[in-house]
VEXPA-703501 format. One record per residue (C-alpha): residue number from 1; residue in one letter; x, y negated, z. Coordinates in Angstrom, 1 decimal. Example, Ala and Ser with C-alpha at 12.3 -4.5 7.8 and 13.67 -1.06 7.14 Angstrom:
2
{n:1&res:A&xx:12.3&yy:4.5&zz:7.8} $
{n:2&res:S&xx:13.7&yy:1.1&zz:7.1} $
***
This chain:
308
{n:1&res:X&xx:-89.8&yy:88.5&zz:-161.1} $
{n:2&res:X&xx:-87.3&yy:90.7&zz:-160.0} $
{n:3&res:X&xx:-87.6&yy:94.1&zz:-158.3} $
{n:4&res:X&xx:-87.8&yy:93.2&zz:-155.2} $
{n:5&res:X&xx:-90.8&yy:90.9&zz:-155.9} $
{n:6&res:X&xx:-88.4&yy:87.7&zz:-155.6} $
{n:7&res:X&xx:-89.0&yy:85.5&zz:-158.2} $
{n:8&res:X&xx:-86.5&yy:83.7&zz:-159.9} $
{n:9&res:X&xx:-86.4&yy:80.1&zz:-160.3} $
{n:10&res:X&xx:-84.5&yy:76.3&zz:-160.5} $
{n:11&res:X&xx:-84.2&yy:73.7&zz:-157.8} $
{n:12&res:X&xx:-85.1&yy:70.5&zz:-159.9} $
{n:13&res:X&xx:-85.9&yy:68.2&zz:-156.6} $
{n:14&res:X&xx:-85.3&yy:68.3&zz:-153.0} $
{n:15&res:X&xx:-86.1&yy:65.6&zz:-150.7} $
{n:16&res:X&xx:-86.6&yy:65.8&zz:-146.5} $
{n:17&res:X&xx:-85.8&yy:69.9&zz:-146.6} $
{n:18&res:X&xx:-87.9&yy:70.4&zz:-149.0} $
{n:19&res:X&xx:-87.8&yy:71.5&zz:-152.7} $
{n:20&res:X&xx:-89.4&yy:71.7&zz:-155.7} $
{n:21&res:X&xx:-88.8&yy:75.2&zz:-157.8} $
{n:22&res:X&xx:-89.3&yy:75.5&zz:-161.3} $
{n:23&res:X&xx:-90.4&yy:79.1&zz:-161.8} $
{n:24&res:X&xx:-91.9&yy:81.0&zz:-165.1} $
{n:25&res:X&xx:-94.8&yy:84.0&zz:-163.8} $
{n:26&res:X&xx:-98.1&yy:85.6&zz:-165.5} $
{n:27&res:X&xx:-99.4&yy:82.1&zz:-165.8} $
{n:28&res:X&xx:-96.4&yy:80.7&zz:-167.6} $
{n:29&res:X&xx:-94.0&yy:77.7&zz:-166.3} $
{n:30&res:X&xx:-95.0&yy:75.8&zz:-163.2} $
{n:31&res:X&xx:-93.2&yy:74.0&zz:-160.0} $
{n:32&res:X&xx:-93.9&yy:75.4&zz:-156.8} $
{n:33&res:X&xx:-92.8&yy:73.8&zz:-153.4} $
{n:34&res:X&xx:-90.3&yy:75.4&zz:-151.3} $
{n:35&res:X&xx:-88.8&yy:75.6&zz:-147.9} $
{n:36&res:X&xx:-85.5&yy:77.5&zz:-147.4} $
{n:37&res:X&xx:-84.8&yy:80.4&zz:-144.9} $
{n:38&res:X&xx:-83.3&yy:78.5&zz:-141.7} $
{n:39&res:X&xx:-79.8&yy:81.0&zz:-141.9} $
{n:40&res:X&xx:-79.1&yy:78.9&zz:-145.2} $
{n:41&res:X&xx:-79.0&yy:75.9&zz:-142.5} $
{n:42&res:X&xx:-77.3&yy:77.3&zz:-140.1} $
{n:43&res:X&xx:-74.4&yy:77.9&zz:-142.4} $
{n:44&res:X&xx:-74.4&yy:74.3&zz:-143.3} $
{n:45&res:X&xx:-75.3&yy:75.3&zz:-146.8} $
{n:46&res:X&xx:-76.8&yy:72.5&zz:-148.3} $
{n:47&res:X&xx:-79.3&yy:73.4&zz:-151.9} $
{n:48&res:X&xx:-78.8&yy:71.4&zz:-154.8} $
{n:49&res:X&xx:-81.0&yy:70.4&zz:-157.7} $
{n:50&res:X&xx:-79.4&yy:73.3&zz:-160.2} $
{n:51&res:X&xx:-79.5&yy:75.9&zz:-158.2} $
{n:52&res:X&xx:-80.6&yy:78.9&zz:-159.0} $
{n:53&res:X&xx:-82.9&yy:80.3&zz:-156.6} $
{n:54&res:X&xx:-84.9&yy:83.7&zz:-155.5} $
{n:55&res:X&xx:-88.2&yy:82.9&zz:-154.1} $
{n:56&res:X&xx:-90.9&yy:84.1&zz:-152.1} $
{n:57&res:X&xx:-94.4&yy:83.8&zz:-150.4} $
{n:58&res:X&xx:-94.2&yy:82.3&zz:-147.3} $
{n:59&res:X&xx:-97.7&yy:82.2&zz:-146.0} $
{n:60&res:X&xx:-98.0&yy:78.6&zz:-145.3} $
{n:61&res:X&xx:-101.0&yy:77.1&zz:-147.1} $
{n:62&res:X&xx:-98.9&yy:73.7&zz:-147.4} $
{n:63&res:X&xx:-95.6&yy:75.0&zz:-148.5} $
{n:64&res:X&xx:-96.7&yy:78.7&zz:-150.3} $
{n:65&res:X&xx:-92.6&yy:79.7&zz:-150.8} $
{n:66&res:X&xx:-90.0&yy:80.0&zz:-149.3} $
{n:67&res:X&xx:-86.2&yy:80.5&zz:-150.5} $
{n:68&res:X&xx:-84.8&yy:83.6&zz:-149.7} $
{n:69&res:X&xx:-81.2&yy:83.9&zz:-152.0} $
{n:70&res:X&xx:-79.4&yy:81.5&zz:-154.0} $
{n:71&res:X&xx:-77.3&yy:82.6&zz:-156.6} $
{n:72&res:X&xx:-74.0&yy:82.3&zz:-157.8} $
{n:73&res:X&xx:-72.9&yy:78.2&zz:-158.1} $
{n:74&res:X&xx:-70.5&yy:77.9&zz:-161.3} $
{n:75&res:X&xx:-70.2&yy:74.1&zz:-160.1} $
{n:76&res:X&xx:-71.2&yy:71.9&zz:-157.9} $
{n:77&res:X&xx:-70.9&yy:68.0&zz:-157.3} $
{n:78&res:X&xx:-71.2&yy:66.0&zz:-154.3} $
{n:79&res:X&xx:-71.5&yy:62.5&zz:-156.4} $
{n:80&res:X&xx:-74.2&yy:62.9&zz:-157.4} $
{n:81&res:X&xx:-75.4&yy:66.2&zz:-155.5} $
{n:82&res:X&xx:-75.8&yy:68.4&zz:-158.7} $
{n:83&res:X&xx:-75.1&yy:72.1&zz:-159.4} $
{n:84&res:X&xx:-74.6&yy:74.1&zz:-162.4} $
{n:85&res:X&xx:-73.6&yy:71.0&zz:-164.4} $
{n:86&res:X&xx:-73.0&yy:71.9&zz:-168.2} $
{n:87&res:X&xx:-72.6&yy:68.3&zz:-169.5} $
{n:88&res:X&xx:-72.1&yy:64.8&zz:-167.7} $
{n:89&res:X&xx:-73.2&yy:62.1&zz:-169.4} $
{n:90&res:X&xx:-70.7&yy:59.6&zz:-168.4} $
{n:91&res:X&xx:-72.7&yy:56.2&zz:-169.0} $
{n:92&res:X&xx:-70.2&yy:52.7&zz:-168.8} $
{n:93&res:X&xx:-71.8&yy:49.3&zz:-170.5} $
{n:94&res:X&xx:-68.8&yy:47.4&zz:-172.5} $
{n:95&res:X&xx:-69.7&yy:44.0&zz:-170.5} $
{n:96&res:X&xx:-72.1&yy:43.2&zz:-167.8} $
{n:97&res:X&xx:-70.5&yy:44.9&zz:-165.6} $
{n:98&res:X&xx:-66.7&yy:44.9&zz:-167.1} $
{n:99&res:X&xx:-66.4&yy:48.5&zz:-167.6} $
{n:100&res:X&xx:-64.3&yy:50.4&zz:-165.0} $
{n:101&res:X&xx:-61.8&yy:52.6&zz:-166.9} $
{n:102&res:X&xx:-60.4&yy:54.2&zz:-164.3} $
{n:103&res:X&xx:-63.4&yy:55.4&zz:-162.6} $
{n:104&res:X&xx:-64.5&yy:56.6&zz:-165.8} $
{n:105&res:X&xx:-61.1&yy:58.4&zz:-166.4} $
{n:106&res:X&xx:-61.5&yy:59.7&zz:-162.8} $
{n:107&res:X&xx:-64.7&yy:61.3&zz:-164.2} $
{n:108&res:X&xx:-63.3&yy:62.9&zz:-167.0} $
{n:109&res:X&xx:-60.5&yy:64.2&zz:-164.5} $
{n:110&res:X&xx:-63.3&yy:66.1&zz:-162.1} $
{n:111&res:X&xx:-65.1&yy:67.0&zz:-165.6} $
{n:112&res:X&xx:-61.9&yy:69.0&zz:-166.6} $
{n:113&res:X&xx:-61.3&yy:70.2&zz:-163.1} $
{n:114&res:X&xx:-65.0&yy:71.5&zz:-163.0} $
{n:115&res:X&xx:-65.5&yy:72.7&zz:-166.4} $
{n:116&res:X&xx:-68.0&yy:70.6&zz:-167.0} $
{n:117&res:X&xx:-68.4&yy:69.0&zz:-170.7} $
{n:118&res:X&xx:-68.0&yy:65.4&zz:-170.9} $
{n:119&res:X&xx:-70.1&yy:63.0&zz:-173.0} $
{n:120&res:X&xx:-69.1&yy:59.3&zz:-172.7} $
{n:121&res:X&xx:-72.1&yy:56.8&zz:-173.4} $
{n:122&res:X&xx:-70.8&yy:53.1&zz:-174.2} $
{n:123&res:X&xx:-74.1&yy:50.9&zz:-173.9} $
{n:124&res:X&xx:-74.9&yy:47.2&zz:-174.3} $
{n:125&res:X&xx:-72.8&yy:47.0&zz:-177.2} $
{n:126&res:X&xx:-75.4&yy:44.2&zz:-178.7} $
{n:127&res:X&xx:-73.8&yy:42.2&zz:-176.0} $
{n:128&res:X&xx:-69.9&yy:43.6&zz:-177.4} $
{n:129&res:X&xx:-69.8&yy:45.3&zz:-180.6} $
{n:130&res:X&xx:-66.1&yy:44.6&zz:-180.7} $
{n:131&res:X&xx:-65.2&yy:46.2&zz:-177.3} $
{n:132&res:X&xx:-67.8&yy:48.9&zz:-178.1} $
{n:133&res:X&xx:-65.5&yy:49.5&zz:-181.0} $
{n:134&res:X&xx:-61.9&yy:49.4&zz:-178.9} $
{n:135&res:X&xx:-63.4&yy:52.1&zz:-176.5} $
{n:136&res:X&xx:-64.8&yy:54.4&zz:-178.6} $
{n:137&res:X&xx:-61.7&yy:54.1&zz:-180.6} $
{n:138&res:X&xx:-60.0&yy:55.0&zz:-177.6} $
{n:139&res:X&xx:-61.2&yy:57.9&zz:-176.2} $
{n:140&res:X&xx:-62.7&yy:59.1&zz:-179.6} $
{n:141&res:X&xx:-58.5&yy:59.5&zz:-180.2} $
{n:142&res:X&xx:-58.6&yy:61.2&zz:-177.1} $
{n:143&res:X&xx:-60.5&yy:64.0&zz:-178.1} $
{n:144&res:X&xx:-63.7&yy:63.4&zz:-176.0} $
{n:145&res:X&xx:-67.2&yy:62.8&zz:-177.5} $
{n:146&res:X&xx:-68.5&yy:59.6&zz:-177.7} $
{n:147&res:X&xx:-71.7&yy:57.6&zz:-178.4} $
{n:148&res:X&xx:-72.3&yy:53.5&zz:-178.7} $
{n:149&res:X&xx:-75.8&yy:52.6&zz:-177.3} $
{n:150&res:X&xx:-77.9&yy:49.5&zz:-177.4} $
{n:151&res:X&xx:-81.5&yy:48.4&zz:-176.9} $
{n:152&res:X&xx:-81.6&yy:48.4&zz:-180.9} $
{n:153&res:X&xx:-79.9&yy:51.1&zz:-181.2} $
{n:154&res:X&xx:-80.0&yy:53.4&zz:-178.5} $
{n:155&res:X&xx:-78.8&yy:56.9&zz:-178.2} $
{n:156&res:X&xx:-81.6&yy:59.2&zz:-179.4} $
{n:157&res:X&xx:-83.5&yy:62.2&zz:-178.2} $
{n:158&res:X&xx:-82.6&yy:64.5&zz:-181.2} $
{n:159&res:X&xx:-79.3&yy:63.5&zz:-180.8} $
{n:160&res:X&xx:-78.2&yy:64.4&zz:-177.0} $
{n:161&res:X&xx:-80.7&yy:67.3&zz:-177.3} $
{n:162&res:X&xx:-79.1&yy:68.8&zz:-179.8} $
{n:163&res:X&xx:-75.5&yy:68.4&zz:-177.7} $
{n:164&res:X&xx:-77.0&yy:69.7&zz:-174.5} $
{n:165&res:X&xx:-78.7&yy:72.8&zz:-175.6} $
{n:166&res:X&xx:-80.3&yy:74.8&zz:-173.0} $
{n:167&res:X&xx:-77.8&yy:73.6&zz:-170.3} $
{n:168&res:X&xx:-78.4&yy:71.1&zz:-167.8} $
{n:169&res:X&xx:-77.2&yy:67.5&zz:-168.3} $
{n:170&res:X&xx:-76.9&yy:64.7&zz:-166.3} $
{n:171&res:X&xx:-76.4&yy:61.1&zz:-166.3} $
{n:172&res:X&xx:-73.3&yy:59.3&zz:-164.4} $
{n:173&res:X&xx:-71.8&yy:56.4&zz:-164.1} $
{n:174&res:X&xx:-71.9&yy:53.2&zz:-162.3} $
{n:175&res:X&xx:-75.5&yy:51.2&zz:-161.6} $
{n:176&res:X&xx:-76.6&yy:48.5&zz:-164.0} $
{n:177&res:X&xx:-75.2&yy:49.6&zz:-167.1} $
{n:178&res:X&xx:-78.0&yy:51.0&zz:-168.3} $
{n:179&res:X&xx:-78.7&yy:54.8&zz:-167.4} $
{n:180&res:X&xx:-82.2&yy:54.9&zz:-166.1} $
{n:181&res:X&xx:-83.4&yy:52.6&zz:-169.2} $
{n:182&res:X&xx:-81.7&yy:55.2&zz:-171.3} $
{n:183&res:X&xx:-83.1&yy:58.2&zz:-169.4} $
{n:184&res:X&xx:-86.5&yy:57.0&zz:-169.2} $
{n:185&res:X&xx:-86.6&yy:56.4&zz:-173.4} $
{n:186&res:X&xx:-85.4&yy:59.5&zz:-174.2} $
{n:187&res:X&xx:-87.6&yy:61.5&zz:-171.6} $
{n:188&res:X&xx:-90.4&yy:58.8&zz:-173.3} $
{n:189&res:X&xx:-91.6&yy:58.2&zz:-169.7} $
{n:190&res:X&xx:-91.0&yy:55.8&zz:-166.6} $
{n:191&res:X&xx:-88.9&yy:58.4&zz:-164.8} $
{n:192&res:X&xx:-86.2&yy:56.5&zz:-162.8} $
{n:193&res:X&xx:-86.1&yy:53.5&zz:-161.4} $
{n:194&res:X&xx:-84.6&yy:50.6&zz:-162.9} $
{n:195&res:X&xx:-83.1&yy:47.2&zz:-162.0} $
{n:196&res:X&xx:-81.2&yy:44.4&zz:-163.1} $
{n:197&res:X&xx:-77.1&yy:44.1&zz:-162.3} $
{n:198&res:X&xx:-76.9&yy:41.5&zz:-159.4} $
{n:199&res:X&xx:-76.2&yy:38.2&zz:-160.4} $
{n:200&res:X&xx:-74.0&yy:37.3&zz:-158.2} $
{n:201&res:X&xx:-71.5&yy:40.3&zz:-157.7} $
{n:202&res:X&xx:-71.8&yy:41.1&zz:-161.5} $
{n:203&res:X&xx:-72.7&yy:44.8&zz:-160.8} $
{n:204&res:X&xx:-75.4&yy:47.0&zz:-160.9} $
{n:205&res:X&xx:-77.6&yy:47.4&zz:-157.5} $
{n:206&res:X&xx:-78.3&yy:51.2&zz:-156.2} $
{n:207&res:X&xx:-81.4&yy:52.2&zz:-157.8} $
{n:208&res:X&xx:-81.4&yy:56.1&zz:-158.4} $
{n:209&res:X&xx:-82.1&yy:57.5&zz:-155.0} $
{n:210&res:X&xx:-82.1&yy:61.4&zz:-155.7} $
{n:211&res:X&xx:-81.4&yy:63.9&zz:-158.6} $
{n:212&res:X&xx:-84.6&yy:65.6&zz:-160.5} $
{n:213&res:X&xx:-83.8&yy:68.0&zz:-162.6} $
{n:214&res:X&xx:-86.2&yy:67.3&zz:-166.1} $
{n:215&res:X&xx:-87.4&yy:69.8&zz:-168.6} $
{n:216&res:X&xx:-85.3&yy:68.6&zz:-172.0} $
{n:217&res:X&xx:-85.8&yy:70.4&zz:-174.6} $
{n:218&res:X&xx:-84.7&yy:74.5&zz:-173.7} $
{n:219&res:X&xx:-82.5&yy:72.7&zz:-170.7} $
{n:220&res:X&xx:-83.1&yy:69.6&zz:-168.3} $
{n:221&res:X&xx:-81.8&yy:66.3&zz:-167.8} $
{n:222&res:X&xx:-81.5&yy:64.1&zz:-165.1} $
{n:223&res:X&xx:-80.0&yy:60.8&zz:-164.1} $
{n:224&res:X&xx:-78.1&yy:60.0&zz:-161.0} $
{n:225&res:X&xx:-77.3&yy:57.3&zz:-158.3} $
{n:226&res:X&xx:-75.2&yy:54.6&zz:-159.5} $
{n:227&res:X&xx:-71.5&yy:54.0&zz:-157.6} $
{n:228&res:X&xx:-68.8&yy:52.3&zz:-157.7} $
{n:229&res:X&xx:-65.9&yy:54.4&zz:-156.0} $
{n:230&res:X&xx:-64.4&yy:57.9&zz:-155.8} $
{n:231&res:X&xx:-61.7&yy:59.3&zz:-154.6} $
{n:232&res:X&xx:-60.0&yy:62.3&zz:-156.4} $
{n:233&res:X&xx:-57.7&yy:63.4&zz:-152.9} $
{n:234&res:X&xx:-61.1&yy:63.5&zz:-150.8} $
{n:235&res:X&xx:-62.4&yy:65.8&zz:-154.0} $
{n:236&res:X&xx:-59.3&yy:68.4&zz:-153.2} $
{n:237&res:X&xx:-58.2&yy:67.7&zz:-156.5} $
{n:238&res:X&xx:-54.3&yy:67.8&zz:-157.1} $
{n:239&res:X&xx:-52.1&yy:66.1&zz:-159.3} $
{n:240&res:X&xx:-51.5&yy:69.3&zz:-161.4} $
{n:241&res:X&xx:-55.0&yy:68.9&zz:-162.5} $
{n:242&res:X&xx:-54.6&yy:65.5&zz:-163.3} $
{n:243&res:X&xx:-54.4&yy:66.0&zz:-167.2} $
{n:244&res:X&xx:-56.9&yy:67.9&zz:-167.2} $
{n:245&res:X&xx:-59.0&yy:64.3&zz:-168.1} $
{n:246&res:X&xx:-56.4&yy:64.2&zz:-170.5} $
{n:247&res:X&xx:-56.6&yy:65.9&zz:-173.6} $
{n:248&res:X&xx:-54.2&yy:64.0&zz:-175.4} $
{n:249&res:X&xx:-51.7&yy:64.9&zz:-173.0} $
{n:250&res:X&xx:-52.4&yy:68.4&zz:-172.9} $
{n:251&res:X&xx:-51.9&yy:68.5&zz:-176.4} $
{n:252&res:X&xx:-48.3&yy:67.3&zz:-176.1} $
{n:253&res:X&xx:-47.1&yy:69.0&zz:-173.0} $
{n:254&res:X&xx:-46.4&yy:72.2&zz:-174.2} $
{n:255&res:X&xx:-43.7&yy:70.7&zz:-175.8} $
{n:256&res:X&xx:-41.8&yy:69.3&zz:-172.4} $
{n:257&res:X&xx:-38.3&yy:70.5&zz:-171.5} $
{n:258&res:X&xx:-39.4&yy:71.5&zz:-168.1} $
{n:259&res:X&xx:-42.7&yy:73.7&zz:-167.2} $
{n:260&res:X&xx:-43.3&yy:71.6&zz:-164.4} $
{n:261&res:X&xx:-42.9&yy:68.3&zz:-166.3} $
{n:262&res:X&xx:-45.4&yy:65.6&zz:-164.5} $
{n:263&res:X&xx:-45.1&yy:63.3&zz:-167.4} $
{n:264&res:X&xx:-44.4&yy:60.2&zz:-165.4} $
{n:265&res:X&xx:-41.4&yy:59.9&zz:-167.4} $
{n:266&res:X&xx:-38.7&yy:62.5&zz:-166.9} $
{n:267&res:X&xx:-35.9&yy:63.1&zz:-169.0} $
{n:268&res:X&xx:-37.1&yy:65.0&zz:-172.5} $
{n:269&res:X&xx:-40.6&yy:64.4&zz:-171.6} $
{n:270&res:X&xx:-42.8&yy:65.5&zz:-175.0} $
{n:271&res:X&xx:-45.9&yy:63.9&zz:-173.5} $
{n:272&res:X&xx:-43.6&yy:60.4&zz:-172.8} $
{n:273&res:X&xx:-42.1&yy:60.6&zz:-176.0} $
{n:274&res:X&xx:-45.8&yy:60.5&zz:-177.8} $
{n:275&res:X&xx:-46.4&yy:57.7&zz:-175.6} $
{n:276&res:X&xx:-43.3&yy:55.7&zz:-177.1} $
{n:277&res:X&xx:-44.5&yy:56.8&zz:-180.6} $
{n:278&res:X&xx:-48.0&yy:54.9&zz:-179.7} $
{n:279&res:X&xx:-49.5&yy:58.8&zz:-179.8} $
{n:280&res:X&xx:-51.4&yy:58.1&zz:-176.6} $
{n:281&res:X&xx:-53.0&yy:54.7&zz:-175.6} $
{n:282&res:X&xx:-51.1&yy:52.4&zz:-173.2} $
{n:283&res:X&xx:-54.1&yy:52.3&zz:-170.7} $
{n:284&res:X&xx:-54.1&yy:55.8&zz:-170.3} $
{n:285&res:X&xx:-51.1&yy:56.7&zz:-169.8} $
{n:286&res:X&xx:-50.9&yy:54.5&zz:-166.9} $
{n:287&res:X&xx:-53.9&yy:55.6&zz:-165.1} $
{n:288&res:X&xx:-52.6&yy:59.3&zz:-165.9} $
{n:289&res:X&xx:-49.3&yy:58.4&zz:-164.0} $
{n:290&res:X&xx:-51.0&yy:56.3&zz:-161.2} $
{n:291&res:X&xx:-53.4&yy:59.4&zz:-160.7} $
{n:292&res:X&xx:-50.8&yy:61.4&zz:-160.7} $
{n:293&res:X&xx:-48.8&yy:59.5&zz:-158.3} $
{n:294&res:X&xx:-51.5&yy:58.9&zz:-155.8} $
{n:295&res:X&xx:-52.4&yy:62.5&zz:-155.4} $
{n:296&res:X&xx:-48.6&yy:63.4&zz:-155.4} $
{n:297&res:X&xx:-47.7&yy:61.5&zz:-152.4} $
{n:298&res:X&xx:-50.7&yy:61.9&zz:-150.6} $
{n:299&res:X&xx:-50.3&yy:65.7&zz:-151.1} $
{n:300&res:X&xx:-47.0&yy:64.9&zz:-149.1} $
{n:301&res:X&xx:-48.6&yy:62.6&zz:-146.5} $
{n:302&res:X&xx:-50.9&yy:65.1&zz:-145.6} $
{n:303&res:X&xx:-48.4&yy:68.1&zz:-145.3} $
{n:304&res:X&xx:-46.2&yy:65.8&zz:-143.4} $
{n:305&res:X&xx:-49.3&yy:64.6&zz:-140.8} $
{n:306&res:X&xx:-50.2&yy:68.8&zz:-140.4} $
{n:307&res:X&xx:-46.7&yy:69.4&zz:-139.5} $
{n:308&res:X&xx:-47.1&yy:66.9&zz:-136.8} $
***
């Protein structure tokens, strides 16, 4: 509690305005439910599971607290709506659905811009051990973490627990490859929903319908709703932070010609000249330059439509 008789506390769920605060008092740990003060509205501020909140009584028998102060946001993510994200578990089956690499690298992209720590999950590899192999090879090379999941093997507790710490992690990634199954084994409860991918559009259906933040060892974990499509421009990202999804990249600009070297090719390009040493894989060097190229000339489109 802090001087001011606020207590301190976590958002882990809020649904219809309200929200469910994790707070530790006399008694020990508990969840509370929460309204929030109605100037937070009026500024269009919108709370988060993640959030770090100050609480207080509000006198209403049916909702005892209300939130008074928020603190500081080190992130925050729209898809899914998340704060304070310390690790995205980025969660893509090898088949059934196809995995999408360039959503997935689009991930990694807003995990660099964010500073959030990416952890790539490959599942169904009873169905793929070869392509299971391929990726992990991949973006092992990379630099990035990676685990290979099935249901006889899965990814265990100890395991992503002892990555995540005390931060807060959450799954991602498209629906019907597998998160909620995950989540729910390693929490050792029916947590999330599940379902099967359709049958006839070979993709997952929508099944996650909010974030809840879950108590996970000295941290939380949570899954999130499946999707299928992002855009990085909408995301105010620019194509200077593309390689931030890129490691291996990173690792070989430095050595460019030119500070401001894109690496889509220019003359004494380091990062290009990797590339034509098979340094950096084929597949990602193209969706690096298409992501770069994107946001590039949108970047223009836009400037040009303001001028307008």
């Amino acid at each position: 509690m802090n001087q001011d008789g606020r207590i301190e506390g976590i958002i882990t769920k809020g649904v219809g305005g309200l929200y469910t605060v994790r707070i530790s008092d006399d008694s020990g740990v508990k969840k509370v439910y929460c309204s929030v003060r109605g100037i937070f509205r009026q500024k269009d501020f919108v709370p988060q599971a993640g959030d770090t909140v100050y609480i207080e009584e509000s006198g209403d028998v049916d909702v005892p607290y209300v939130i008074s102060a928020f603190g500081e946001r080190r992130n925050s993510l729209m898809r899914p709506p998340l704060a304070n994200v310390d690790y995205l578990l980025l969660t893509f089956s090898v088949i059934e659905p196809v995995p999408d690499l360039k959503l997935l690298d689009k991930m990694l992209i807003i995990s660099g811009v964010l500073g959030i720590k990416p952890v790539i999950i490959f599942t169904k590899s009873d169905l793929g051990q070869a392509e299971a192999e391929t990726l992990s090879g991949i973006y092992k090379a990379a630099g990035f973490d990676v685990m290979i999941s099935s249901p006889e093997n899965p990814v265990f507790k100890e395991t992503l627990m002892a990555l995540t710490g005390s931060g807060i992690a959450a799954f991602a990634g498209p629906s019907g490859v597998g998160k909620s199954s995950l989540c729910n084994r390693i929490l050792g409860t029916r947590a999330m929903e599940t379902n099967e991918i359709s049958v006839k559009l070979k993709r997952g259906r929508h099944t996650t319908r909010h974030c809840e933040l879950h108590d996970f060892g000295d941290g939380f974990i949570t899954d999130t709703p499946g999707f299928t499509s992002l855009s990085l421009f909408e995301l105010g990202i620019s194509h200077k932070d593309v390689c931030k999804g890129y490691p291996e990249i990173m690792k070989h600009a430095s050595d460019c010609r030119y500070d401001d070297c894109g690496h889509v090719g220019e003359d004494g390009c380091a990062v290009d000249e990797a590339f034509q040493k098979c340094m950096i894989d084929e597949g990602r060097m193209q969706r690096y330059r298409e992501f770069y190229k994107e946001l590039y000339d949108n970047r223009n489109n836009y400037k040009r439509r303001k001028r307008k």
